[in-house]
MARDREN-797533 format. One record per residue: z, x, y of N, C-alpha, C, O, CB in turn. Coordinates in steps of 0.1 Angstrom, whole numbers, padded with zeros to 4 digits, always signed. Glycine has a CB too. Example, Ala and Ser with C-alpha at 12.3 -4.5 7.8 and 13.67 -1.06 7.14 Angstrom:
# residues 2
+0078+0132-0057+0078+0123-0045+0078+0132-0033+0085+0142-0033+0090+0113-0045 +0071+0128-0022+0071+0137-0011+0079+0129+0000+0080+0134+0011+0057+0141-0006 
# end
This chain:
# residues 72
+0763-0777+0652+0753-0777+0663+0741-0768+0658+0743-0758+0651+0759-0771+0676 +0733-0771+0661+0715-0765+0655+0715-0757+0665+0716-0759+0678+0698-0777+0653 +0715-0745+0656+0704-0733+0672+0687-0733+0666+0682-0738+0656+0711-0706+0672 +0683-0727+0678+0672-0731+0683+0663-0724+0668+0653-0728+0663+0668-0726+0700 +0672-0710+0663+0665-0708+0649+0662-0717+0639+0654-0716+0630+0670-0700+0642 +0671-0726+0640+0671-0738+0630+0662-0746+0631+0666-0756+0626+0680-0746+0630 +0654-0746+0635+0646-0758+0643+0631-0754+0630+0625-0743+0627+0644-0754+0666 +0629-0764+0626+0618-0763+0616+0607-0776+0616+0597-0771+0610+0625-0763+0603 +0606-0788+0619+0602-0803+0619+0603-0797+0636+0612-0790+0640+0615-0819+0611 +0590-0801+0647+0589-0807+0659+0580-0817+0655+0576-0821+0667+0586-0798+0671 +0577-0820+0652+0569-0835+0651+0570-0846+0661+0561-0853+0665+0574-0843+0639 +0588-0847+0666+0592-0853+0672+0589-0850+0688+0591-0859+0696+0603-0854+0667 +0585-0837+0691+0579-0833+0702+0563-0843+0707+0560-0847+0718+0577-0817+0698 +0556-0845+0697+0544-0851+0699+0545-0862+0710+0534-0865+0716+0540-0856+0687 +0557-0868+0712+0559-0881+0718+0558-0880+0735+0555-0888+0743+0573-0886+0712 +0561-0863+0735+0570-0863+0743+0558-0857+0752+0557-0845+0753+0584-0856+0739 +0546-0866+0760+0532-0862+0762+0535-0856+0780+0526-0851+0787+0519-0878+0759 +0548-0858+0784+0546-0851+0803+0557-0836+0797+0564-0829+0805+0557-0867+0822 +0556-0836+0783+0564-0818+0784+0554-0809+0790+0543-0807+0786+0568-0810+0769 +0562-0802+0802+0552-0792+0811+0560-0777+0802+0551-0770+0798+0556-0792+0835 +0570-0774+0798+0574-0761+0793+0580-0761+0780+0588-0770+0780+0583-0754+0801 +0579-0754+0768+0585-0752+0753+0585-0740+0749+0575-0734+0746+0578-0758+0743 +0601-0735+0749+0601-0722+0745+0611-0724+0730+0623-0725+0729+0608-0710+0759 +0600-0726+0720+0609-0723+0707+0605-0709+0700+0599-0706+0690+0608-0735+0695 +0613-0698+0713+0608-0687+0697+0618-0683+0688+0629-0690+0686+0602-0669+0702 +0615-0675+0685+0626-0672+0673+0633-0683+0661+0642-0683+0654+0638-0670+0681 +0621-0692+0664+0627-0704+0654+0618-0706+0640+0611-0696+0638+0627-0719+0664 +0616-0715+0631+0616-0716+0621+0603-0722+0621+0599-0725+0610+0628-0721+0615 +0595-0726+0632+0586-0738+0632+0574-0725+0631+0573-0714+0637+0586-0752+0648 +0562-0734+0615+0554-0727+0612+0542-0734+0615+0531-0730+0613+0555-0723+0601 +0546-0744+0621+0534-0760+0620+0530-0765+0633+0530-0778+0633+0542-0775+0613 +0524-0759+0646+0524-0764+0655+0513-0775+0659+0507-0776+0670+0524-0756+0661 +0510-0784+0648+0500-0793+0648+0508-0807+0659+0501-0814+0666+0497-0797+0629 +0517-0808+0657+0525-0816+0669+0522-0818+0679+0521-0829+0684+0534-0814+0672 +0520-0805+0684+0521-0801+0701+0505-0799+0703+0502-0793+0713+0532-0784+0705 +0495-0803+0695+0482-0804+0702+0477-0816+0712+0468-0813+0721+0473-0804+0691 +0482-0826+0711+0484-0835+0718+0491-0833+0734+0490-0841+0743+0490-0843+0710 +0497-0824+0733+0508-0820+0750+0499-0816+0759+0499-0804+0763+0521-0804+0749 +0488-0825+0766+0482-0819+0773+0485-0818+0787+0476-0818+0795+0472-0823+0771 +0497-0817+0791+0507-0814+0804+0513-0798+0804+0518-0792+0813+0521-0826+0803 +0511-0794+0789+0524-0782+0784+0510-0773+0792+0498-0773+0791+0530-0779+0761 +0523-0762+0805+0516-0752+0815+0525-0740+0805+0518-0729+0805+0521-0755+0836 +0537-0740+0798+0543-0732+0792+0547-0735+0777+0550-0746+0773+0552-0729+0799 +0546-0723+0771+0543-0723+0760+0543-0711+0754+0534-0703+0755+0533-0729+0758 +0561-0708+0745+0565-0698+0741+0567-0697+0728+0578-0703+0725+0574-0694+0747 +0563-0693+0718+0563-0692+0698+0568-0681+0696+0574-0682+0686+0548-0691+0689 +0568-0669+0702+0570-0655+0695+0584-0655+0688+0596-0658+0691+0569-0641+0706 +0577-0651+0681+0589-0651+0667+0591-0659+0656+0599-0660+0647+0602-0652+0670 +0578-0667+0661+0576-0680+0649+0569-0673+0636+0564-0663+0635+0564-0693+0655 +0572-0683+0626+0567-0679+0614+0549-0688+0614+0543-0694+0605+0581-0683+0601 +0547-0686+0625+0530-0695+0625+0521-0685+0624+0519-0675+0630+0525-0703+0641 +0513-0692+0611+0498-0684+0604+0486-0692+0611+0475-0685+0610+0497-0687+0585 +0485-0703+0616+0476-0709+0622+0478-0719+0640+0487-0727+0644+0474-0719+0609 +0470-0715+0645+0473-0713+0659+0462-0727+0661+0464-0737+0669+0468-0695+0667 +0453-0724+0653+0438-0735+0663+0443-0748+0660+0432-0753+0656+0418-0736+0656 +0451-0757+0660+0455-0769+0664+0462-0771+0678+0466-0781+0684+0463-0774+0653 +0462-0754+0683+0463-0758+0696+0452-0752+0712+0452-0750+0724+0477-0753+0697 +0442-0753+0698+0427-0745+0706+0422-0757+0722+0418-0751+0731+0410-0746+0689 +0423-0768+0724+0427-0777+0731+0433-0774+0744+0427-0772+0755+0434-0784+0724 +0448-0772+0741+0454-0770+0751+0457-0758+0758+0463-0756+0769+0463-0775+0749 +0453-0750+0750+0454-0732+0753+0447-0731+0767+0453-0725+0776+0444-0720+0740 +0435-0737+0770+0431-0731+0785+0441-0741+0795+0436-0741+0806+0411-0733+0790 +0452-0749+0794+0459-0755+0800+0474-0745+0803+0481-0746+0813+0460-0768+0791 +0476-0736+0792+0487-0729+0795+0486-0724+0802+0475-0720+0802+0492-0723+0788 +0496-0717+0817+0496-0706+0822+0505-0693+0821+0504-0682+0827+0496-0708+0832 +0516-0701+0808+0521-0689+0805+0520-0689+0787+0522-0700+0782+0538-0688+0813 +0519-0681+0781+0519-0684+0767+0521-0666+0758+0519-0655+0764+0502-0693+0764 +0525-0668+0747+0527-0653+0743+0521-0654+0728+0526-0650+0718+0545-0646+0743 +0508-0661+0728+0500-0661+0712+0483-0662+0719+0481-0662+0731+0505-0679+0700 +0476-0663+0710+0461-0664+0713+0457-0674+0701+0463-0674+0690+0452-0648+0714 +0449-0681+0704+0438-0689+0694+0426-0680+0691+0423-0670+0698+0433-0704+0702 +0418-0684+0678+0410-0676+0674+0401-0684+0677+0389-0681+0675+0412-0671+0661 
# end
């Protein structure tokens, strides 16, 4: 069974366009180019991600109302 640290590939998230909440922290995903498209996502948790680049989700950031990162 995959814990949620394991988790490295969401790509497969892209699809998924009425997700209102995503809490992967602590996990392995450095690539949140997927989830720029989620323009439903009101939550939205990374901390503890190994992510160096944030602005592929410069878009949906004034959509979040809960989030624990900033875009530059």
């Amino acid at each position: 069974m995959l814990g949620v640290t394991d988790v490295t590939d969401i790509s497969v998230l892209s699809k998924m366009t009425n997700l209102e909440r995503l809490y992967l922290m602590e996990s392995n995903v450095s690539d949140v180019t997927p989830l720029a498209g989620l323009t439903q996502l009101k939550v939205l948790r990374l901390e503890g991600c190994p992510i160096e680049d944030y602005s592929p989700l410069v878009d949906i950031y004034p959509n979040l109302s809960e989030k624990d990162f900033s875009v530059p």
